[in-house]
Backbone as a ProteinNet text record, in pm:
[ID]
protein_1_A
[PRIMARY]
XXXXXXXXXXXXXXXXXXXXXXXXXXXXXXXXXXXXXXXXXXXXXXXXXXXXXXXXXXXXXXXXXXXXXXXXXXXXXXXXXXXXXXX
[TERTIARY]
3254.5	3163.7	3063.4	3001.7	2935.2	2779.6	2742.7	2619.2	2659.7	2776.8	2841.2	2924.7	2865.5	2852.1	3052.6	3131.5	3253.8	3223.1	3299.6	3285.4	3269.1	3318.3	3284.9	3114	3076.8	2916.5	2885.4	2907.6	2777.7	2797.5	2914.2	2894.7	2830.2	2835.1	2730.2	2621.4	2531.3	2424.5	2389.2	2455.2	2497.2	2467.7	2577.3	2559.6	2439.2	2378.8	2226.9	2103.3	2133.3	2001.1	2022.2	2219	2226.4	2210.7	2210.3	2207	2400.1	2464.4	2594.3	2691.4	2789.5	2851.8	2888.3	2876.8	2972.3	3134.4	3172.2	3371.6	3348.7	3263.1	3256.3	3233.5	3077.9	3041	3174.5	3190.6	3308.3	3436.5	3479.8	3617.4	3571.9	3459.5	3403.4	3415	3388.9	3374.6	3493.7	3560	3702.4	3788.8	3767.9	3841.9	3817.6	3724.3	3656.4	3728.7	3694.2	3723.8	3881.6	3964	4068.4	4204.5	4106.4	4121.6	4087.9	4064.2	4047.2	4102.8	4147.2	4206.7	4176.9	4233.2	4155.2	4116.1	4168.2	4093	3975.1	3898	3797.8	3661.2	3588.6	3466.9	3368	3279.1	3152.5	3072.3	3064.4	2982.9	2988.5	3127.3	3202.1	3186.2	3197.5	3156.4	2994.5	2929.2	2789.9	2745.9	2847.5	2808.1	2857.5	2984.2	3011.6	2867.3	2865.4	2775.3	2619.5	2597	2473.5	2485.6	2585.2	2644.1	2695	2680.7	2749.8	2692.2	2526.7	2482.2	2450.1	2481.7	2525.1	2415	2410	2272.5	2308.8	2252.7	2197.9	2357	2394.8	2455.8	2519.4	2584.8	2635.1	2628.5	2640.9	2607.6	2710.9	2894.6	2920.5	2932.7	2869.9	2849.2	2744.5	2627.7	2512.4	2536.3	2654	2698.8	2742.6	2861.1	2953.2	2806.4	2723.6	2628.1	2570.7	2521.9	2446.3	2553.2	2662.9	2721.1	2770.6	2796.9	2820	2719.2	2578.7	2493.7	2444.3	2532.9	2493.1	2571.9	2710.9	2799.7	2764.3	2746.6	2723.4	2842.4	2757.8	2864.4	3007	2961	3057.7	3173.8	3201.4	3305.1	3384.6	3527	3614.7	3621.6	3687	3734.2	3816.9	3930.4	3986.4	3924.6	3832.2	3721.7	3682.1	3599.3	3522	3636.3	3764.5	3863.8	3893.9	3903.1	3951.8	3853.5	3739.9	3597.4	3650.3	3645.3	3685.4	3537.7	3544.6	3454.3	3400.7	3284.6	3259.2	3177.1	3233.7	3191.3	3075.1
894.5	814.6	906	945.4	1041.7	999.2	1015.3	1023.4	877	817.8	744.9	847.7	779.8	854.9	763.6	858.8	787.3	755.7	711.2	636.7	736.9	824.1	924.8	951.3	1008.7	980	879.2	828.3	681.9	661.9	678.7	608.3	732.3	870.3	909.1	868.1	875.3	801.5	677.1	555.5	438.1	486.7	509	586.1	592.6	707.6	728.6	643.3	565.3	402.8	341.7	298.1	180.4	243.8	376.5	438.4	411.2	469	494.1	612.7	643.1	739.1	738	850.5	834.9	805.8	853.3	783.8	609.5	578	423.7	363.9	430.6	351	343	480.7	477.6	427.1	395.3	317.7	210.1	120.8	5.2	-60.8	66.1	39	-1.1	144	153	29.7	5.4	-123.7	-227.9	-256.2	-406.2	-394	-279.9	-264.9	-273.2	-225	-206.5	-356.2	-443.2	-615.8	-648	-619.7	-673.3	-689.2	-718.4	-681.5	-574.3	-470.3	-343.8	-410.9	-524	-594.4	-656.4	-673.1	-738.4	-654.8	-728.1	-614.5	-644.2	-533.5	-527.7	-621.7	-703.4	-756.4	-889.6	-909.6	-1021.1	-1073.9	-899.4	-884.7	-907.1	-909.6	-935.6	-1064.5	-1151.2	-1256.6	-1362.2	-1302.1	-1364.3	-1313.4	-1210.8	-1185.4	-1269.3	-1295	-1383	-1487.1	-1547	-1724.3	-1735.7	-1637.9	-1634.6	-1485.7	-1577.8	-1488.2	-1493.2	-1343.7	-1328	-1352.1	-1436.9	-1466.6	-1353.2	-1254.5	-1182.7	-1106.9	-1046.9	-941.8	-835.8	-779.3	-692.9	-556.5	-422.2	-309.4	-286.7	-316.6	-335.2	-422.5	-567	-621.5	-561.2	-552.6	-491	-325.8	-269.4	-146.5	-150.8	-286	-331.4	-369.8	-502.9	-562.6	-447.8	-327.2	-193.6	-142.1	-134.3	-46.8	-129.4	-249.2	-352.8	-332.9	-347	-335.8	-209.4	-86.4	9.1	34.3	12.1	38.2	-42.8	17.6	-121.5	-198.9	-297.7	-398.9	-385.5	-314.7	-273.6	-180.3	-165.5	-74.3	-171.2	-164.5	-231.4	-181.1	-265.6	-233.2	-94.7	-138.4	3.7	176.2	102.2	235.7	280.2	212.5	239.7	348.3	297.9	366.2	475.7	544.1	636.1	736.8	671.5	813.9	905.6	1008	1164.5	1227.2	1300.9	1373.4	1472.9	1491.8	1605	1745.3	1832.1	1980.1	2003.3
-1847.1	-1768.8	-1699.5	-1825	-1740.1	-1657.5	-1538.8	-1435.4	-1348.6	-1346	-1312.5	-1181.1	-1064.3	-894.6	-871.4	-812.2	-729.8	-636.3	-567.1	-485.9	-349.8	-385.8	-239	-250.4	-394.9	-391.3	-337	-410.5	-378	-222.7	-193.7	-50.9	109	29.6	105.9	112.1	-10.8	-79.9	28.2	3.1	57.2	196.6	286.1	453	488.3	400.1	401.5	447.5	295.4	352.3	449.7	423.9	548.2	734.7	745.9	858.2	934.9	865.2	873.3	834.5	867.3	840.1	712.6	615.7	448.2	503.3	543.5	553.5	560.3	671.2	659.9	586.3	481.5	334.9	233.3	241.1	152.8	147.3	257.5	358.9	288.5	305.1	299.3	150.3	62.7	-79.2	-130	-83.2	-131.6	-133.9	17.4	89.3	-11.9	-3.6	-161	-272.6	-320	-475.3	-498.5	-418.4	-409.2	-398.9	-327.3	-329.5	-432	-533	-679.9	-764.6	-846.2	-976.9	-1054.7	-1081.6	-1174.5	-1304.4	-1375.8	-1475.4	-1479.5	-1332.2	-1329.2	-1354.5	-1454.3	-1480.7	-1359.5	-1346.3	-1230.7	-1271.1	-1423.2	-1435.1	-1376.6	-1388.1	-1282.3	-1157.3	-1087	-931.5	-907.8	-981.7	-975	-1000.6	-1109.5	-1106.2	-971.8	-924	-797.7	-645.3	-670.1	-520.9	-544.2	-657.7	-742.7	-703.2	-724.3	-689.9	-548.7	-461.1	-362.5	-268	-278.5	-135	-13.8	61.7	243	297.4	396	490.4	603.3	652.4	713.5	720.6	605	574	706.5	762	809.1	761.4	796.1	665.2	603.3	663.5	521.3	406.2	443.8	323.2	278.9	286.5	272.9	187.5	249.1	128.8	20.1	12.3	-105	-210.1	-155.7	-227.5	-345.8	-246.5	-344.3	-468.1	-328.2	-433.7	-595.8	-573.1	-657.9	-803.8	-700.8	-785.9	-866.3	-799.1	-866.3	-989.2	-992.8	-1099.1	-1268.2	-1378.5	-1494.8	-1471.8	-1584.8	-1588.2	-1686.7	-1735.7	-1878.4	-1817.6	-1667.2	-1622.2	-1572.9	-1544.3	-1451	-1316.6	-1221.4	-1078.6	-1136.5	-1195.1	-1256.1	-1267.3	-1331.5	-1407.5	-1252.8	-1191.5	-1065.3	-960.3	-952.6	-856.9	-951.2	-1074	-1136.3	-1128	-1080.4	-1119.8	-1038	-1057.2	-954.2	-926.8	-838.7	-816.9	-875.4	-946.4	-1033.9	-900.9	-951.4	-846.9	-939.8
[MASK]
+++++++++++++++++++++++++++++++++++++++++++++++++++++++++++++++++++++++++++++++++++++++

């Protein structure tokens, strides 16, 4: 999976825009993804946040939303928690 960011990336990344700490983006992500089913694809999670959007968001919905949107669809919750960190 390669140029595919973990979740510790992205959620510095994430921190960044939303004006928050990376442990929180990433707490935040983690926390979501982790309530899922590892069978469920992102493309899934996208069609739910599509059919089911936040009126004036909080930043961590507002982090999950990105980060949601950043992952393809062709990965699972699974896939997303296995990425490791590349040095």
């Amino acid at each position: 999976m390669r140029g595919v960011k973990s979740i510790r990336h992205l959620g510095a990344e994430l921190a960044e825009k939303h004006g928050t700490t990376a442990d929180y983006a990433q707490r935040v992500v983690a926390i979501y993804f982790r309530g899922l089913s590892e069978l469920r694809t992102l493309g899934w999670c996208k069609r739910v946040r599509a059919l089911n959007p936040i009126e004036n968001p909080s930043k961590g919905q507002s982090i999950i939303v990105d980060a949601v949107a950043y992952y393809p669809e062709n990965l699972t919750v699974g896939d997303v928690l296995a990425l490791k960190d590349v040095s």
